[in-house]
N, C-alpha and C positions, 0 to 999 in steps of 0.2 A: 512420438514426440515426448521429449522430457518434462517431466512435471514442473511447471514453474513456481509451484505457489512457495514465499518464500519462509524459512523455518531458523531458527537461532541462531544455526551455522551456516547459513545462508541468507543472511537479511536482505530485504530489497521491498519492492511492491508489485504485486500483480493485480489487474484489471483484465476482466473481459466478460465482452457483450458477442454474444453467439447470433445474434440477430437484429435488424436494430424493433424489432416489435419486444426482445425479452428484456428484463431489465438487465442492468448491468452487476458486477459484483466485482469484489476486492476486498485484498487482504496487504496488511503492513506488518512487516514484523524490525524492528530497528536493531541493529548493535548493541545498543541500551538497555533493551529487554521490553522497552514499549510493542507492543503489540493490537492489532485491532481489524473487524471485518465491517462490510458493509454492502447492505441490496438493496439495489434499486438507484436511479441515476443521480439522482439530487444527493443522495449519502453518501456514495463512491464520490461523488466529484468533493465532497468535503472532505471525504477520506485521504483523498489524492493533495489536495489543500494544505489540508494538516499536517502530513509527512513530509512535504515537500519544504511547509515552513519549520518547524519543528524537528524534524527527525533525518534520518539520512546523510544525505551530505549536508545539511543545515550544519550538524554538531561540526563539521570544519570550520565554519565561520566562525563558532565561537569558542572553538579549542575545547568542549567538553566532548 
């Protein structure tokens, strides 16, 4: 399996829960050069929040 997490030349977000007893974990890296991780479910899903709003395809909506 190829490695997803994603890296400057590869920006995007990866998540994942190996189980649903372990927490979860994620990492964001953006275009932009923003960057950031997070463990455990309540962080990831803010992580996921954040880049979603913010970062990724967000900067389409606002041409930066």
């Amino acid at each position: 399996m190829a490695d997803l997490t994603p890296t400057t030349d590869r920006p995007g977000l990866h998540v994942s829960k190996p189980s649903p007893n372990a927490p979860a974990t994620g990492s964001a890296v953006c275009h932009c050069g923003a960057s950031a991780t997070a463990t455990g479910d309540s962080q990831v899903r803010a992580l996921v929040e954040g880049y979603t709003a913010n970062h990724g395809a967000a900067h389409n909506r606002t041409g930066r």
